[in-house]
VEXTORNU-689377 format. One record per residue (C-alpha): residue in one letter; x, y, z. Coordinates in steps of 0.05 Angstrom, whole numbers, plus 5000, padded with zeros to 4 digits. Each point is the difference from the previous one (the first is absolute). Layout:
BEGIN
aXYZ;...
This chain:
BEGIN
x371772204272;x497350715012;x496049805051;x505749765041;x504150524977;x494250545031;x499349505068;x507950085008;x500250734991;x494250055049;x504349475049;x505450594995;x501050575052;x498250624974;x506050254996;x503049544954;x495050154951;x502050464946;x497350034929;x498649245002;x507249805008;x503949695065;x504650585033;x504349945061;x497950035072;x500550585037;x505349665048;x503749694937;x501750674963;x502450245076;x504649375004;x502250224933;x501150705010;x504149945072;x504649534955;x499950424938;x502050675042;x506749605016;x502549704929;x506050515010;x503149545049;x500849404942;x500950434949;x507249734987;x497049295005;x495850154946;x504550334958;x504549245005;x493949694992;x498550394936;x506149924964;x499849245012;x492949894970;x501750454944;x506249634979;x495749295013;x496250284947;x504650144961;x498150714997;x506050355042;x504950064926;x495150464975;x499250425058;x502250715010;x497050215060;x504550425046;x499449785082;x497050655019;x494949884939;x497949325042;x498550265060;x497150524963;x494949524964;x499149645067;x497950585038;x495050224933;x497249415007;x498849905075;x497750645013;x492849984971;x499049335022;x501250255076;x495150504993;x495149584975;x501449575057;x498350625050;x494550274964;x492649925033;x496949674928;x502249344993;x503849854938;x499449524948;x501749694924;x494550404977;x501950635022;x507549854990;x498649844926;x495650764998;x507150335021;x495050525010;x505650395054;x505549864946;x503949485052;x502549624945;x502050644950;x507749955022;x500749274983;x497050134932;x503850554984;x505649625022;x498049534955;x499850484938;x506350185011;x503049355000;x497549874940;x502150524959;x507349775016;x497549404977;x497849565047;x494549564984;x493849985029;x499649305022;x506650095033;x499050605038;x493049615029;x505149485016;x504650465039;x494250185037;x497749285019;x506949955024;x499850595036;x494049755030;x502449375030;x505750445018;x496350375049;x496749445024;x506949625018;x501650675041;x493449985032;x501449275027;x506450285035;x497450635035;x498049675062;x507549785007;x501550744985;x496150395045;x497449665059;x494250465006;x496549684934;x496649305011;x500449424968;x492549954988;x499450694968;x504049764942;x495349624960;x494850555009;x505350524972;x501349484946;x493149904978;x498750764991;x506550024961;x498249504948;x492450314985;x503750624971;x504649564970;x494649724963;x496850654986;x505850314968;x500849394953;x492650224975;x501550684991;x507749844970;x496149534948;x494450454986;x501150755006;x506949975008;x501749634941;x494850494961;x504050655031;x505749704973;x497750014935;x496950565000;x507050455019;x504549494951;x502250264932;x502049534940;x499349415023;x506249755043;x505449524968;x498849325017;x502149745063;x506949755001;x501950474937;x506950415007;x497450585013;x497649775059;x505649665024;x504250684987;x494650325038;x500749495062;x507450104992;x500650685009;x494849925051;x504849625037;x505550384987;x497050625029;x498149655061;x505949665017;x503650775000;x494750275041;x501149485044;x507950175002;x496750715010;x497649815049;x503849565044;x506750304999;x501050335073;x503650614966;x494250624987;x498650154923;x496150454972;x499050294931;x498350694992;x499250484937;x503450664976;x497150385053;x502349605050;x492749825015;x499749185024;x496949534936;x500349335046;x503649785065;x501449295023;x497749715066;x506450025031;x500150814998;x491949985017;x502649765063;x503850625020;x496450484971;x492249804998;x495549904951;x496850464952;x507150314968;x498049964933;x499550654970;x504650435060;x506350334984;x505049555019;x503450485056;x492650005033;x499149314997;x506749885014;x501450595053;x506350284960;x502850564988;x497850394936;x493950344988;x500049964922;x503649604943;x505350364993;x501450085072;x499549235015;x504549804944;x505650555029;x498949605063;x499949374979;x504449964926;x498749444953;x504749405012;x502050165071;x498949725062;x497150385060;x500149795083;x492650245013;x496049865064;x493450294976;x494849515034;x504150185078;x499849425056;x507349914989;x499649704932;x505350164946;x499349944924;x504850034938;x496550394946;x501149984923;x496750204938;x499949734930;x497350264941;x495549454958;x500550334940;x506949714991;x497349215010;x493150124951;x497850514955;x492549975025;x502550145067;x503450694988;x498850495043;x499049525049;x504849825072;x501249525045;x502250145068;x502949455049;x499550055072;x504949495038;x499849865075;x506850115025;x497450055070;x504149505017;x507250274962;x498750655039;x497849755060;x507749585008;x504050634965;x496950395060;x502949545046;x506149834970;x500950894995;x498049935074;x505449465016;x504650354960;x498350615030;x501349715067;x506949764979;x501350724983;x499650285059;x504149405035;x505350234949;x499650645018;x499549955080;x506349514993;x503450574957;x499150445048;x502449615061;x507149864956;x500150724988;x499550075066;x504549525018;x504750334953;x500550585033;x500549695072;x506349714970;x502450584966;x499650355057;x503849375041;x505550064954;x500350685006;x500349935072;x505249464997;x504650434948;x499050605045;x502749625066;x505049724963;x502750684967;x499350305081;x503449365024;x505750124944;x500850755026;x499949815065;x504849494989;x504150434964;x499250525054;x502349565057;x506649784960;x501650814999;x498050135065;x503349445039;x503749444962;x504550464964;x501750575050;x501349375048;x505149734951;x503050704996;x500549935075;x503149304988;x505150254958;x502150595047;x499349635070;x506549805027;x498049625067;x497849194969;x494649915055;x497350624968;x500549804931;x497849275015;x493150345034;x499350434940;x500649344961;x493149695034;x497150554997;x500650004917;x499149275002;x492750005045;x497850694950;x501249574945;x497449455032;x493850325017;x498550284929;x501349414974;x494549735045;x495650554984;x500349844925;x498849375008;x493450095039;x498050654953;x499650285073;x504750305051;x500349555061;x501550475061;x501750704961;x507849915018;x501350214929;x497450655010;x505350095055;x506250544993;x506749755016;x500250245072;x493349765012;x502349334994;x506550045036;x495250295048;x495849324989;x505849545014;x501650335065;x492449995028;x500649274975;x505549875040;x497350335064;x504050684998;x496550575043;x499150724954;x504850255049;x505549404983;x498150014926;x501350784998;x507249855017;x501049354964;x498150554935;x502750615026;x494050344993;x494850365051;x495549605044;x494050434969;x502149784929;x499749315017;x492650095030;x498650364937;x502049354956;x496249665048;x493750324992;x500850064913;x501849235015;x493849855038;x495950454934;x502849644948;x498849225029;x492450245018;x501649875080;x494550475036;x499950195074;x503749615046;x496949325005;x505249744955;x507750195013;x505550094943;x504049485028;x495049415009;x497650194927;x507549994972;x500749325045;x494449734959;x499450304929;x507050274989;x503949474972;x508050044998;x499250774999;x502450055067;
């Protein structure tokens, strides 16, 4: 058996020799390294994956790993095995099991740790097998992930996976287990015992609120009497970026304030605040609360709640912008009924005023004519006389009447004297001046004269239209 254990090494490349033990080919750890470089992109597969093979193996009750604590332990794990992949030395159990670069310290640390909250050792190698075969499930589904990984790189990527596997088992059994030991105190209450059940429990407990911590969309964070941030949730990370911890609040936060006292004036206890400290248009709804008041280890101690109202303000803008636009509607149609108002105050004004000149001038007509003509009436002797006079009354009063009804006058006889119209009646009738003088027993010149005031007072310019035709046409019974 030596012998053909020394022919087989001597069969072997050079380069897979390495302290007597089979290592990878060159073009094996690069398979594995060019699908080791892109894990990221199955990273939720194998977080699935993971949960399923822990709760196959019955392991998943006892769990109280957090989701960033996976990918954490994924990424731990992964990275030293894709630099071994890259480096120019080929790698192998032997060197694996030396840990001489301390690629497998993390795990076994991580392995201390879960001990001392009481998780066996057995069991936390079992969590790793089925870790293990986790990543090997998300391996197999990378090529339908990312197109740019082949199928035939896989089992290479695989291969190099498992020989660290298998080297951290060693060093979990052997020095880890001794490390252990070495760091433990009294020895630890048997496995199942109720202290370590009240251990998992609160375990779990503080888990499951870091995970409400953490998934709530509204900001949190906790910060201490002087205002300087203890712990922020992921939510808040977003806006504000990492590295908080430790900032006065109105730095990390961009408020106003520049000490304790000055933030607190700002921003009292118990109310809530419209802040937009982050800018690009987003809109919180700020309050404080003192912790003190909820546990006595926590006094001194505040939490501050950041919601996104974005949404609230962005709608109350618009609604104050409809609203606004409504407004001045209201306001332009205001103005046009004031406006309108006025048009028809000033109508009515206009109407009251005609009819208070068309009263006077009524009244001024019935002075002027009607009732010196029934004087005339009265005192005339001759009846043809008296029965002219008589029209003449009856086509004034006929004409007034006319004018009333129209709100206008119709051919401005109503502003005619007495004579005027007995001068009327004769032009009417086709008297000359000269006859019309002597049928009134006055001067030919008078009777021009009430011709001309005649002419004035019916608005008959120049000589295109004569008295007579116009009386013919316009003038009623007055004649």
């Amino acid at each position: 058996m030596p012998q053909a254990s020394s022919a087989r090494r001597r069969s072997l490349p050079p380069s897979e020799v390495f302290s007597g033990l089979f290592a990878p080919s060159l073009p094996a750890r690069r398979k594995a390294a060019a699908v080791l470089a892109r894990f990221d992109v199955c990273m939720e597969s194998f977080l699935e994956l993971w949960t399923l093979r822990m709760q196959a193996a019955g392991y998943l009750s006892f769990t109280t790993a957090r989701r960033d604590d996976c990918v954490a332990a994924c990424r731990s794990f992964l990275e030293p095995v894709l630099r071994h992949a890259g480096a120019e030395r080929p790698t192998t159990f032997e060197t694996l099991r030396e840990n001489a670069d301390g690629w497998a310290d993390a795990l076994l640390q991580a392995g201390v740790r879960h001990c001392r909250r009481g998780v066996s050792a057995g069991m936390y190698l079992g969590c790793f097998k089925t870790f293990i075969m986790a990543l090997e499930d998300a391996l197999a589904l990378l090529p339908r992930l990312c197109s740019c990984i082949p199928a035939d790189h896989i089992p290479a990527a695989t291969e190099f996976l498992r020989l660290h596997a298998h080297a951290f088992e060693v060093l979990w059994t052997d020095a880890g287990l001794r490390e252990m030991t070495s760091v433990q105190q009294p020895a630890p209450a048997a496995a199942g015992s109720p202290q370590d059940e009240l251990l998992r429990l609160l375990t779990l407990e503080k888990c499951r609120f870091e995970n409400i911590f953490n998934t709530t969309s509204d900001g949190v964070l906790v910060m201490d009497e002087r205002c300087r941030i203890a712990t922020a949730n992921r939510s808040l990370r977003q806006y504000a970026g990492e590295g908080i911890e430790g900032k006065p609040v109105w730095e990390a936060l961009r408020l106003e304030g520049e000490s304790p006292e000055e933030f607190f004036r700002y921003y009292p206890i118990g109310q809530t605040v419209e802040v937009s400290p982050f800018g690009d248009g987003l809109f919180f709804r700020l309050s404080i609360a003192s912790l003190g008041g909820v546990s006595l280890a926590s006094a001194g101690e505040y939490l501050v709640l950041l919601t996104n109202i974005t949404p609230q303000v962005l709608q109350r803008e618009m609604m104050e912008e409809a609203i606004g636009r409504h407004a001045a509607a209201l306001l332009e149609e205001k103005r046009r009924l004031e406006e309108l108002d006025i048009t028809l105050r000033t109508v009515l004004s206009t109407i009251h005023a005609e009819r208070d000149s068309r009263r006077d001038e009524l009244s001024s007509h019935i002075r002027r004519v009607l009732l010196p003509a029934l004087e005339q009436i009265g005192r005339e002797p001759d009846a043809a006389a008296r029965a002219s006079l008589i029209r003449l009354v009856r086509d004034s009063l006929r004409s007034s009447l006319a004018d009333s009804d129209d709100g206008r006058p119709q051919d401005g006889l109503n502003r005619l004297t007495l004579a005027e119209l007995k001068v009327c009646r004769l032009v009417r009738a086709g008297h000359s001046s000269k006859e019309i003088a002597g049928l009134l027993n006055i001067s030919p010149e008078t009777v021009q004269t009430h011709r001309r005031s005649i002419r004035r007072k019916l608005g008959l310019r120049g000589h295109d239209t004569q008295l007579a035709v116009h009386l013919l046409r316009n003038g009623g019974e007055t004649a």
